[in-house]
C-alpha positions, 0 to 999 in steps of 0.5 A: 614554426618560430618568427623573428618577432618572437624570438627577439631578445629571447634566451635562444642560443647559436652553436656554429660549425665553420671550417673554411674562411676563404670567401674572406680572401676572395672579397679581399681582392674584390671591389668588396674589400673595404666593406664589412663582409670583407673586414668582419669575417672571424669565424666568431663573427659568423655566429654572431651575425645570426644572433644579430639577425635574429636577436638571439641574447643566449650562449652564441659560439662557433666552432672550428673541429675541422669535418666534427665541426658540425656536430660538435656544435650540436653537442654544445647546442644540446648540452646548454640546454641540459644544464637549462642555459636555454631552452632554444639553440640553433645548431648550424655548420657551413663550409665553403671551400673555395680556392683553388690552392686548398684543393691543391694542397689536399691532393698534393698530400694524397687526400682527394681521390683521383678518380674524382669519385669518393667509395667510402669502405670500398677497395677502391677507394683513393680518397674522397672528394671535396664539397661545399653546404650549408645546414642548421636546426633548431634544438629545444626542449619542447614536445613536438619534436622530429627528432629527439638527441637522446646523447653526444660526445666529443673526443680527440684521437690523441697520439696515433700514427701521424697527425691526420690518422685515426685512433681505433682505441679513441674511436671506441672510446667516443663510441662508448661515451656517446652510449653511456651519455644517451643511455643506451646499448649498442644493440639499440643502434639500427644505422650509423652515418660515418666519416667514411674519408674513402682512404685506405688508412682511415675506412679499415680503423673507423668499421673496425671500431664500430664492430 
């Protein structure tokens, strides 16, 4: 419901979640390779070619979280809007995963499945299966809203068994603090989107927290 004309040289913020930058290496190779879109590709860039486009002048970020990247761009998103730094931030996250090492490289270490299906809690599963989009909204502190972002958190696992292994305990504690920021209890919640990597290391930790 909002147009560029309006919007420009407004306060309206960007929060990015990117992840991959590998359109970057394939211009390079390219008879693109001397332009701007080859040259210009930080991921910080990213976002602030759409506050370009729009001329947005609020906070303007992207963030790498590897797959949190997205919604840890809307907890920065909604939280610039609590603290009234604005009151309009565009929340978006894209990946494009486009070589052909990187899928190499993941299923060297046993984290794409085989089966080329993703069973997400499921004793079959064997991993999950690698996929590539693009989404954003827009966040503000207006009254027509379709969905209201009652709380968020943002936490890290810490140690655990290896690098890319949860922790249940972390787990819990994000949980928690999600709940308390939105002031709710767990009863209230009726459905959860999980991260579901369809392994049988990390789906058994994840279920087990949310229980």
């Amino acid at each position: 419901g909002f147009d560029r004309v309006t919007l420009s040289g407004s306060g309206a913020g960007v929060a990015l979640g990117i992840y991959a930058t590998e359109f970057v290496q394939l211009l390079a190779g390219s008879p693109l390779g001397r332009s701007v879109y080859a040259t210009a590709n930080s991921l910080a860039i990213a976002s602030g070619r759409v506050s370009f486009v729009l001329g947005l002048q609020g906070p303007c970020a992207s963030f790498e979280t590897a797959c949190s990247a997205s919604l840890v761009a809307v907890h920065s998103a909604a939280r610039a809007l609590q603290h009234t730094e604005c009151d309009m931030h565009v929340a978006a996250g894209v990946n494009l995963m486009l070589l052909q090492a990187s899928s190499i490289g993941m299923a060297i270490a046993g984290m794409t499945s085989v089966a080329g299906r993703c069973h997400t809690f499921d004793r079959r599963a064997d991993g999950f299966c690698r996929g590539e989009g693009c989404g954003a909204m827009v966040i503000h502190s207006g009254n027509d809203r379709l969905v209201v972002v009652r709380g968020s958190a943002v936490r890290q696992d810490g140690r655990s068994a290896s690098l890319t292994a949860p922790n249940g305990q972390a787990q819990q504690g994000l949980l928690r603090g999600a709940l308390q920021d939105a002031s709710l209890q767990a009863q209230a919640i009726s459905s959860n989107e999980a991260h579901g990597t369809g392994t049988a290391l990390g789906d058994p930790i994840e279920a087990g927290s949310l229980a």
